[in-house]
N, C-alpha and C positions, 0 to 999 in steps of 0.2 A: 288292172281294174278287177278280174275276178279272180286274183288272188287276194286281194283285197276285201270283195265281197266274202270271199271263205273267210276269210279272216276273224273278219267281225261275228258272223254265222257262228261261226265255231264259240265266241266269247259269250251272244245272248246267254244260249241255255248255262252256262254257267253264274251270269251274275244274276238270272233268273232265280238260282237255285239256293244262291247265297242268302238272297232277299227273302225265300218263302223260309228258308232255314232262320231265320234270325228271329230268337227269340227270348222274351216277347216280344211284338211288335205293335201289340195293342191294349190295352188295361185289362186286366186279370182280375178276376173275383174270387175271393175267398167264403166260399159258404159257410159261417158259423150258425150250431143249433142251440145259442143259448141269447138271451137276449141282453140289449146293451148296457155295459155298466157292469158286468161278470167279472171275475178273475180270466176267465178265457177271454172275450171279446175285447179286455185293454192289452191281454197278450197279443192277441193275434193282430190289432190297430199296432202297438208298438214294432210288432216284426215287419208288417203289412208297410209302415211309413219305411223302414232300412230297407228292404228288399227291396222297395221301387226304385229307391235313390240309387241302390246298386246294379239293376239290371237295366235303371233307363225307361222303366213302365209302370204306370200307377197299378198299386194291388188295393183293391177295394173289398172292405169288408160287407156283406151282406148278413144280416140276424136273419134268423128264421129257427125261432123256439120254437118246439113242441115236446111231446113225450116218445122217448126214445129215436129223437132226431129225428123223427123217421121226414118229414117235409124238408130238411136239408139234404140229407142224404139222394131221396130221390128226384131230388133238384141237380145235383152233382151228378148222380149217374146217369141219366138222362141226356145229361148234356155230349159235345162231341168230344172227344178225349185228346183235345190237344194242346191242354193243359192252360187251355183260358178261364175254367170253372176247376175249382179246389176246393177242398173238404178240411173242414177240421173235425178231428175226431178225438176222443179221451177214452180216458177209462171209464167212462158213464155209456160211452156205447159197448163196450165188453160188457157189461153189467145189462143191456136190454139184450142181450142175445138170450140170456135165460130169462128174463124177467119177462117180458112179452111172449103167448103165446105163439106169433109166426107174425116177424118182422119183413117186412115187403122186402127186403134188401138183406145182403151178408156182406160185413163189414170186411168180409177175411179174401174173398172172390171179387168183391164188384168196385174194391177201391185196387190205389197201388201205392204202397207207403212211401212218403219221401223224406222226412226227417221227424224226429221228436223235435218240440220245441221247449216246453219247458216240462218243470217238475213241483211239487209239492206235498207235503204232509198234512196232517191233523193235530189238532191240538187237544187233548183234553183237559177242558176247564172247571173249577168250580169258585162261586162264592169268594170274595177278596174275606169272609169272617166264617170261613167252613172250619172244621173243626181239622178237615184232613190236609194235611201238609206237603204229603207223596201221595202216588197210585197205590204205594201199597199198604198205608192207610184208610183206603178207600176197598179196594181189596178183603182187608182182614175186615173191616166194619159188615160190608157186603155178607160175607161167610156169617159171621155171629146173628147179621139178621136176614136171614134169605127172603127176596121179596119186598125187602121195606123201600128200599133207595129207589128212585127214577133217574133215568139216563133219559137226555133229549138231543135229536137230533132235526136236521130236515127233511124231507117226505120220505116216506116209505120208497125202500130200493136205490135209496141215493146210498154213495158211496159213503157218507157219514152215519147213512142207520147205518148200512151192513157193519162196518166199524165197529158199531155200539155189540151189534151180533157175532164177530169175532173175539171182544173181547172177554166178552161173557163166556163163550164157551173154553178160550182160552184160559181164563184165571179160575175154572170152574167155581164161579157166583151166577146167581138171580139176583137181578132186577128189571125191573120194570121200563123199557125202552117207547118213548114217548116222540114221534115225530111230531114236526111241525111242518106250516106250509112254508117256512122260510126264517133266514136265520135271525132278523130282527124278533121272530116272536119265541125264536130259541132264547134269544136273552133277556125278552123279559120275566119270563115263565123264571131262568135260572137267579136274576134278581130278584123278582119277586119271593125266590125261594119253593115254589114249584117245583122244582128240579133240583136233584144234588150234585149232577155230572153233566156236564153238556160235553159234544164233540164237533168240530168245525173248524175249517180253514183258518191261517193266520191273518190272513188277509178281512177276515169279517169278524175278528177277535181283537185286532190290533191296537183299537181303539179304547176297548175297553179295559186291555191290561193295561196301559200306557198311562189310565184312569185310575189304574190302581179297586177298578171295582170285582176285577176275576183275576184269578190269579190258574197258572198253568201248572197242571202235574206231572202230565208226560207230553211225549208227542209218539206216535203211530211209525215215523218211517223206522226204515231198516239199519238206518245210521243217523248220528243227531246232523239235523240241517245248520246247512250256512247261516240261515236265517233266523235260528233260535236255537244256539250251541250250549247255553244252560239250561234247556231244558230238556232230560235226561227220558231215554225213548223205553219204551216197554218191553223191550227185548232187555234194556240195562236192569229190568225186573224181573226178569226171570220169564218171560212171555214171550213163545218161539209168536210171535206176529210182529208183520211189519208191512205196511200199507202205505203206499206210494199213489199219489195220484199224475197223472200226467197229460198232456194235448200236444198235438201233434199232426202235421198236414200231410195230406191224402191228395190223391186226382184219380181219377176212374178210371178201370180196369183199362189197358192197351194203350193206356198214354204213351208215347213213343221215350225209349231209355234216356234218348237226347235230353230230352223236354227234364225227365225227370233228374237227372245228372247236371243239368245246368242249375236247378231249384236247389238240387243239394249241396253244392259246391258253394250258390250263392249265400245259403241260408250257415251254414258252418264260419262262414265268414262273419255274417250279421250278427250271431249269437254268440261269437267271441268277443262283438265289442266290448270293452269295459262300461263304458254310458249305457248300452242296451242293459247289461247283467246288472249294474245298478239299479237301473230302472225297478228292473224285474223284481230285482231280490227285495227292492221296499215295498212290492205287493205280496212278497211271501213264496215266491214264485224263483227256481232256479234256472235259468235260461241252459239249457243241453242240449246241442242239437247229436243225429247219429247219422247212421248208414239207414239205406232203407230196409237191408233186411234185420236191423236189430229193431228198429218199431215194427218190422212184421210179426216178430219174435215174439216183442212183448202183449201187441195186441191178442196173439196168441193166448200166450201162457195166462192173461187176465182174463180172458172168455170160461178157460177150463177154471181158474180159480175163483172166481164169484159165481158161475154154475153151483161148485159143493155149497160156497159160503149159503146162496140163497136157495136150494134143496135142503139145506141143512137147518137156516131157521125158519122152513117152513113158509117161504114166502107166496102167496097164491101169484099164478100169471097173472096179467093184465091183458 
């Protein structure tokens, strides 16, 4: 008998350990800062529905917009770090590190990256009856009238102005860069003929080329995308720029490696499906998952590189 009682003695603390170890073990939230209906928030609902089917645990999305994330963020960090509260993060919060005078949070210290999720570029569009055919009809026009032409994009400090503000200084022209509070009033403004150059997601473009009402002259990334291989990028012009947008999940600083290594292993799986990357790619969107120190990486190298962009044109803090 009380070799028996050791026995068992001896077995609790282990199936104890297995149990607290097992994870998850109860629905996980994904805190997204942009609100529902985004290119982010059906990314993150698409990977959100895979990753539960695969780990066995509902991952629930949570919206909480505001300016410069900052109410998700300090929602997530907050929380305890054992990776039931997640962060989505993009290159829109490398872009508030300089844009905001003094953000409650540092995106680089108080998270811990677990994979990229997806990727995307810009498109620049103009008028299906513009006179310009290429970027670098638009370009040489731009030069002959410095100042005439407007470029529109969405609000000031979005990754679609600063765009408008690399490319200006790259192709050395003036014009006239005209936010908006959002991209439906980007297109009426460029129908209406208010604007000769708009910039913007394929994803909130897609409709209208498809229309045949704008037609595409370049796009922004650093290589032509999966998702719109004829349309020929600004570096194929002569324009050392190439602008990448991306999102990607976080969980708060000391999440335990476990925690983090199960998410990453899970999520590299999910983001090779074929159905998930179709998904994706008919929102404009390349489903990529990484390692977590190449989204460390990257979050990096975008914080210093939108820093010069928005010192450079002059952008006031908020």
């Amino acid at each position: 008998m009380a070799a028996a009682i050791a026995f068992v003695t001896l077995l609790l603390p282990v199936g104890w350990a297995a149990a607290e170890g097992l994870y998850p073990s109860r629905p996980v939230r994904i805190v997204v800062p942009f609100a529902a209906g985004g290119v982010a928030d059906v990314t993150a609902r698409l990977v959100a529905d895979k990753l539960g089917a695969k780990l066995g645990s509902r991952f629930i999305i949570e919206n909480q917009p505001g300016a410069g994330g900052i109410n998700a963020a300090r929602t997530v960090i907050s929380a305890q770090p054992d990776g039931y509260t997640l962060a989505l993060l993009s290159n829109g919060t490398a872009i508030s590190v300089s844009l905001f005078k003094k953000l409650p949070f540092d995106p680089i210290t108080d998270f811990t990256p677990i994979s990229s999720l997806g990727f995307f570029d810009f498109l620049f569009v103009v008028r299906a009856d513009a006179p310009f055919k290429t970027i670098e009809d638009f370009i040489k026009a731009a030069k002959q009238s410095p100042g005439r032409f407007n470029v529109g994009s969405i609000n000031l400090g979005s990754t679609q102005n600063l765009a408008a503000g690399m490319f200006k200084t790259a192709a050395g022209i003036d014009f006239v860069v005209i936010p908006h509070r959002g991209t439906p009033e980007v297109l009426v403004s460029l129908l209406q003929g208010n604007l000769d150059l708009a910039i913007d997601s394929y994803s909130a473009l897609k409709g209208n080329l498809a229309d045949g009402k704008i037609r595409a002259l370049a796009a922004s990334g650093p290589l032509r995308s999966k998702i719109t291989p004829d349309i020929p990028t600004l570096r194929e012009s002569g324009l050392e720029i190439g602008i990448e947008s991306w999102n990607g999940l976080f969980a708060p600083a000391a999440t335990p490696p476990a925690v983090i290594s199960t998410l990453n292993r899970a999520l590299q799986e999910v983001l090779a499906d074929p159905a998930l990357k179709k998904q994706l790619l008919e929102l404009g969107v390349d489903a990529r998952g990484g390692t977590p120190d190449q989204l460390a990486t990257r979050l990096r190298t975008d914080v210093e590189k939108w820093k010069a962009v928005i010192e450079a044109a002059g952008i006031e803090k908020q």
